[in-house]
DOZA-948727 format. One record per residue: residue in three letters; x, y, z of N, C-alpha, C, O in turn; residue number from 1. Coordinates in Angstrom, 1 decimal, always signed. Layout:
residues N
{ALA {X Y Z} {X Y Z} {X Y Z} {X Y Z} NUM}
...
END
This chain:
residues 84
{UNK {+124.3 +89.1 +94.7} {+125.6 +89.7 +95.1} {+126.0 +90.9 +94.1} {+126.6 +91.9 +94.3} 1}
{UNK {+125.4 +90.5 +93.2} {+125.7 +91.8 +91.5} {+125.1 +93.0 +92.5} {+125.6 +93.9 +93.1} 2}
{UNK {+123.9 +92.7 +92.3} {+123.0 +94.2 +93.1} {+123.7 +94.8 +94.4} {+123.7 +96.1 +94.6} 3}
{UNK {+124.3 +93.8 +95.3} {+124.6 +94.8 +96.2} {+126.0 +95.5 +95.8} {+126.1 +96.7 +96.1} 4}
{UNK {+127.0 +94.9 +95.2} {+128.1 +95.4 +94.5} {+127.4 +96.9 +93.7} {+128.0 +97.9 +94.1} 5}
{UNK {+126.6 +96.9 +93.0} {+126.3 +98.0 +92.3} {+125.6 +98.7 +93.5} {+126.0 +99.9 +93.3} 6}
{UNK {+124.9 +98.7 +94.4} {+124.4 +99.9 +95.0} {+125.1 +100.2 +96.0} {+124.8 +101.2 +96.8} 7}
{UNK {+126.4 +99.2 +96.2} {+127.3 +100.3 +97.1} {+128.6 +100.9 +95.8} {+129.5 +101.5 +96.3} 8}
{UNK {+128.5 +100.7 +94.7} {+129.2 +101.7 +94.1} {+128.0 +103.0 +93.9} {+128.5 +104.1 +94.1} 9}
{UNK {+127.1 +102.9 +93.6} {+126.5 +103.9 +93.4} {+126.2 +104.8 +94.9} {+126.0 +106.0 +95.0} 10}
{UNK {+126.2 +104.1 +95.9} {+126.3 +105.1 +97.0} {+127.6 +105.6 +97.4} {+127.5 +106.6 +98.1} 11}
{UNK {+129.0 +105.1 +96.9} {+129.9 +105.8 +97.0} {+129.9 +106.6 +95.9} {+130.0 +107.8 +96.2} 12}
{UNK {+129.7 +106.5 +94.6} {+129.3 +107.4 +93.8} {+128.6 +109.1 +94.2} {+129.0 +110.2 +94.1} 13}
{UNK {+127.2 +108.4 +94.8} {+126.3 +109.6 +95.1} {+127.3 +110.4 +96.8} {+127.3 +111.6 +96.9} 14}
{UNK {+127.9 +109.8 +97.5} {+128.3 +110.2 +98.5} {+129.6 +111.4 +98.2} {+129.9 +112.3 +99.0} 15}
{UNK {+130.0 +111.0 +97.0} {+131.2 +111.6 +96.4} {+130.5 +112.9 +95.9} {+131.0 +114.0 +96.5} 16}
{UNK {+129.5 +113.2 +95.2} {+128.6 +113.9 +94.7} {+128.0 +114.7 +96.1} {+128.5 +115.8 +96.1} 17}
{UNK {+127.5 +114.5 +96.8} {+126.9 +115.2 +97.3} {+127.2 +115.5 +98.7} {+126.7 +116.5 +99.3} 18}
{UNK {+127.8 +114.9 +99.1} {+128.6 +115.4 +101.2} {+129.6 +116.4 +100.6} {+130.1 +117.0 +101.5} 19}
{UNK {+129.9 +116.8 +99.5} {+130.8 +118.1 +99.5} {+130.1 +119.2 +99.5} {+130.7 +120.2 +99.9} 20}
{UNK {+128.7 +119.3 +99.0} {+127.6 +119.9 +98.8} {+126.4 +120.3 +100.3} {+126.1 +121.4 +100.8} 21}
{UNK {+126.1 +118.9 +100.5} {+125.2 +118.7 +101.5} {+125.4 +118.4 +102.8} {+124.5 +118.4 +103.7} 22}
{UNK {+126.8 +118.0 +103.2} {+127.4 +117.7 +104.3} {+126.5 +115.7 +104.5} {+126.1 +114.9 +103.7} 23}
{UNK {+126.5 +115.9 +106.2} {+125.8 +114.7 +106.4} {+124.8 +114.3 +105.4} {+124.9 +113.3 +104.7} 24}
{UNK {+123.7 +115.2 +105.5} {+122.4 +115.3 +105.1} {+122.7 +114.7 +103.6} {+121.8 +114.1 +102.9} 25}
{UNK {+124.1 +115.0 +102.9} {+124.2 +114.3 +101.4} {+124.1 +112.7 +101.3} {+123.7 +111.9 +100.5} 26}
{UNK {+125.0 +112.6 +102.8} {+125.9 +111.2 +103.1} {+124.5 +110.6 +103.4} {+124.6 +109.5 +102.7} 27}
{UNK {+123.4 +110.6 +103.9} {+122.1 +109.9 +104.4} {+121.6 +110.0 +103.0} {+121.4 +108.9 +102.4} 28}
{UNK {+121.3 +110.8 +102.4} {+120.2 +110.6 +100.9} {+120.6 +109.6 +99.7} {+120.0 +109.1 +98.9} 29}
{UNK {+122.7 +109.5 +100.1} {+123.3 +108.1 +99.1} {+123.0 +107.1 +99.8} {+122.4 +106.3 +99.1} 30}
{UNK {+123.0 +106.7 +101.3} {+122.6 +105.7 +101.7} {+121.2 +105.6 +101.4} {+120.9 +104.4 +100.9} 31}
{UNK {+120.2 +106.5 +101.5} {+118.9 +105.9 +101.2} {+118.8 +105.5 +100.0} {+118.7 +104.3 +99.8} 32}
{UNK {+118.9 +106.4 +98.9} {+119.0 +105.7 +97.5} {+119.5 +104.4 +97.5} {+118.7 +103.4 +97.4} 33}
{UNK {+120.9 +104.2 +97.6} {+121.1 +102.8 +98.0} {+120.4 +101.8 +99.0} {+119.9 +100.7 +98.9} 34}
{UNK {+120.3 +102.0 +99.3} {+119.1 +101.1 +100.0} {+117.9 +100.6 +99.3} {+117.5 +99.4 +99.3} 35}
{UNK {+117.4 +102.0 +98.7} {+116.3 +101.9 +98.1} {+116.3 +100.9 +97.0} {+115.3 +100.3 +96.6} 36}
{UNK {+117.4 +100.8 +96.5} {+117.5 +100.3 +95.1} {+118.0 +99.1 +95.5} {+117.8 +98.3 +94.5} 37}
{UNK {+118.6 +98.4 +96.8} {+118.9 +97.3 +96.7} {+117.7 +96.9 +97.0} {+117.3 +96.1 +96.2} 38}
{UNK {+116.8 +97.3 +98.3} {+115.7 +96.7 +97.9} {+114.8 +96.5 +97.4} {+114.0 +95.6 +97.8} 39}
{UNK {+114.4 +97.3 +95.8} {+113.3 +97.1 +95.2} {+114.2 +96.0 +93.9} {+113.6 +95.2 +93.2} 40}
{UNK {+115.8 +96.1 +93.7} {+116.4 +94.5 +93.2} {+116.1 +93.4 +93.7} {+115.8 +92.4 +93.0} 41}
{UNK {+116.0 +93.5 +95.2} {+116.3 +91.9 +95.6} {+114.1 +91.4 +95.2} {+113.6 +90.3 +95.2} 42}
{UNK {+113.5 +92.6 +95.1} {+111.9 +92.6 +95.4} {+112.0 +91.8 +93.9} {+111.6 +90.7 +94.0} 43}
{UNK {+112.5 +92.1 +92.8} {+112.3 +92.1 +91.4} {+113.2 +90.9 +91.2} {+112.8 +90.3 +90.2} 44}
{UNK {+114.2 +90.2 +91.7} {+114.9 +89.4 +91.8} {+113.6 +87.7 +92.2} {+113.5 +86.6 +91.8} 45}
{UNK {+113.0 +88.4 +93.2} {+112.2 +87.5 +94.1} {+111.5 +87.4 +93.0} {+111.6 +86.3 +92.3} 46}
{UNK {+110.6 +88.5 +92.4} {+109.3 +88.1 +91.3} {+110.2 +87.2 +90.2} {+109.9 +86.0 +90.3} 47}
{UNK {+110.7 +87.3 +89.6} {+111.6 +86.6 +88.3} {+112.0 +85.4 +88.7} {+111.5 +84.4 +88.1} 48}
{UNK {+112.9 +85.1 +89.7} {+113.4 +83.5 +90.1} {+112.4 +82.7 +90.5} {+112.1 +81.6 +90.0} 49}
{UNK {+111.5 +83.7 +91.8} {+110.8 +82.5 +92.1} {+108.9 +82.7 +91.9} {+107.9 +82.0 +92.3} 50}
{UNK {+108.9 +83.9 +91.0} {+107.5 +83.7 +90.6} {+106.6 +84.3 +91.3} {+105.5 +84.6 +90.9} 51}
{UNK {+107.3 +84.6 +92.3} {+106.4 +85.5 +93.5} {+106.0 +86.9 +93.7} {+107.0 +87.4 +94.1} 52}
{UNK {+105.3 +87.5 +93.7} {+105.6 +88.8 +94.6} {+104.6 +88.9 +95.8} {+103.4 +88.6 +95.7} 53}
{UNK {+105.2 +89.4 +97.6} {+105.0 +89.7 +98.4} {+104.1 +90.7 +98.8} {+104.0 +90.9 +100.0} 54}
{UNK {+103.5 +91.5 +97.8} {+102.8 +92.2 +98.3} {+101.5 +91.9 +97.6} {+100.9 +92.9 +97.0} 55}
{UNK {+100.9 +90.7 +97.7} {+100.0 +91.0 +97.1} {+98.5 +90.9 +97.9} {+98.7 +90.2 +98.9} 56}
{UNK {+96.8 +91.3 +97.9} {+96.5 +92.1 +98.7} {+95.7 +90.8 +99.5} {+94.9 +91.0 +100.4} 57}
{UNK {+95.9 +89.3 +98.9} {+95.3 +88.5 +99.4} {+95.9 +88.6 +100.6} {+95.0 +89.0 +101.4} 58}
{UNK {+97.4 +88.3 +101.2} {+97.9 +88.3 +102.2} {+98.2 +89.5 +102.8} {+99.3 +89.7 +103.3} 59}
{UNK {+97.3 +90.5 +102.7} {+97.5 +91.8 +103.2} {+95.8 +91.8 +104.3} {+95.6 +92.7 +105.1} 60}
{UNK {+95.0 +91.1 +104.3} {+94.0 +90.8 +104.7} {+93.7 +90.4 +106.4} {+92.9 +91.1 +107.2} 61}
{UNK {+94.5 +89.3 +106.7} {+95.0 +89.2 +107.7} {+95.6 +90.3 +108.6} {+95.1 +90.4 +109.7} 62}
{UNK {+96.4 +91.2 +108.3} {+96.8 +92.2 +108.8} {+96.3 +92.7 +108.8} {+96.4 +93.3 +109.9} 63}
{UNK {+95.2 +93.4 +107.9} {+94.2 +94.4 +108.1} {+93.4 +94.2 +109.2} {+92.9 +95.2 +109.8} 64}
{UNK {+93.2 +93.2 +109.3} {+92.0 +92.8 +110.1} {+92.8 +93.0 +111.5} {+92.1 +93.6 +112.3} 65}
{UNK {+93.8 +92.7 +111.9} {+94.7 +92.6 +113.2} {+94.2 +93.9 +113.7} {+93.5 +94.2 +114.6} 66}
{UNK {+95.0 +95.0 +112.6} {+95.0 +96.6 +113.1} {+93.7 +97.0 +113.3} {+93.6 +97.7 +114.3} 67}
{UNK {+92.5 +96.6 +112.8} {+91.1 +96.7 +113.1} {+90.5 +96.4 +114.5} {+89.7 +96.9 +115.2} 68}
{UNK {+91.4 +95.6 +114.7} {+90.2 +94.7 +116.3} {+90.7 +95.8 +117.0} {+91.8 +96.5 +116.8} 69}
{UNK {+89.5 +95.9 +118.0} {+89.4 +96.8 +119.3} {+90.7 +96.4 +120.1} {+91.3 +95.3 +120.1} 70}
{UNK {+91.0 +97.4 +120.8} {+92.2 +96.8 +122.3} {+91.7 +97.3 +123.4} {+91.6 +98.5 +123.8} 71}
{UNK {+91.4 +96.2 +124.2} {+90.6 +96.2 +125.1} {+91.4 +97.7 +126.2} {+90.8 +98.2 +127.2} 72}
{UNK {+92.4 +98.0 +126.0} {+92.6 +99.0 +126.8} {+91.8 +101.0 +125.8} {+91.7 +102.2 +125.9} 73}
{UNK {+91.7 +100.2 +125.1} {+91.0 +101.7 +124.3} {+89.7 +101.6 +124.6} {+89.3 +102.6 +124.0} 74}
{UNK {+89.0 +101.3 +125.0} {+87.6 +101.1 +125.2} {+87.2 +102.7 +126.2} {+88.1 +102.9 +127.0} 75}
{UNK {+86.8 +103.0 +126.2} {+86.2 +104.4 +127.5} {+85.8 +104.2 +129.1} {+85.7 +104.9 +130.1} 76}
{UNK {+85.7 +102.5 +128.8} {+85.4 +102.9 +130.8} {+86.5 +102.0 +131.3} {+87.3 +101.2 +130.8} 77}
{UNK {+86.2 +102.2 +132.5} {+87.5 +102.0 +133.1} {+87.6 +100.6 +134.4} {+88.3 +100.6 +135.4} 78}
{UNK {+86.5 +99.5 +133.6} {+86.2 +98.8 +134.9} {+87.4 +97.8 +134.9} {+87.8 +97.2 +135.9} 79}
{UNK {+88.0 +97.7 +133.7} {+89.5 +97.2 +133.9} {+90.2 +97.7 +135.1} {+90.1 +97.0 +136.1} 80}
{UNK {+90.8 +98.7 +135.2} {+91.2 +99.7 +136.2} {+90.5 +100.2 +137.8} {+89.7 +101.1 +138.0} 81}
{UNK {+90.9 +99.6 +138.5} {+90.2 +100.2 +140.2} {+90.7 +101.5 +140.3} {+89.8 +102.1 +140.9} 82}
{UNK {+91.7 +102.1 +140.0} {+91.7 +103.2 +140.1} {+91.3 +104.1 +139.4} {+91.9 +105.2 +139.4} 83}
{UNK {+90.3 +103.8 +138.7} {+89.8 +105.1 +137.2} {+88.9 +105.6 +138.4} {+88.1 +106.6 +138.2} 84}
END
C-alpha cells in the first residue's frame, strides 16, 4: 500500500511538471513512470517477502518451446484448405 501511495504522488508530482510543458504526451510519460515504478516495487517486494523471483529462465522454458512449435496453418500447402 506504501508503494502505491508513493507512485501516485510521484505521478501527480511528474504530471504537475510536465502537462504544462508537454501537454497529454506529459500526462502519459507520469503515468508510465508510475507504473513503472509500481511495478518493479511490488517485483522487489515479491523477491524480499517471499524469496522468489518470477523471472527466472528455468520457467521461461516452457514458453519458449510453445512459441517454437509449428502452426499447422503456417505450413505452405494447402491440403487443409479445398479451396487453395
Amino acid at each position: 500500500m506504501v508503494s502505491t501511495a508513493i507512485a501516485y504522488g510521484g505521478e501527480i508530482a511528474l504530471s504537475l511538471l510536465l502537462i504544462p510543458r508537454f501537454g497529454i504526451l506529459g500526462g502519459a510519460f507520469a503515468v508510465l513512470v508510475a507504473l513503472a515504478g509500481l511495478f518493479f516495487a511490488g517485483l522487489i517486494q515479491v523477491r524480499i517477502l517471499l524469496k522468489l523471483w518470477p523471472y527466472d529462465l528455468r520457467f521461461g522454458r516452457g514458453s519458449l518451446r510453445l512459441l517454437l512449435l509449428p502452426s499447422p496453418y503456417s505450413s505452405p500447402t494447402c491440403s487443409r484448405f479445398p479451396s487453395c
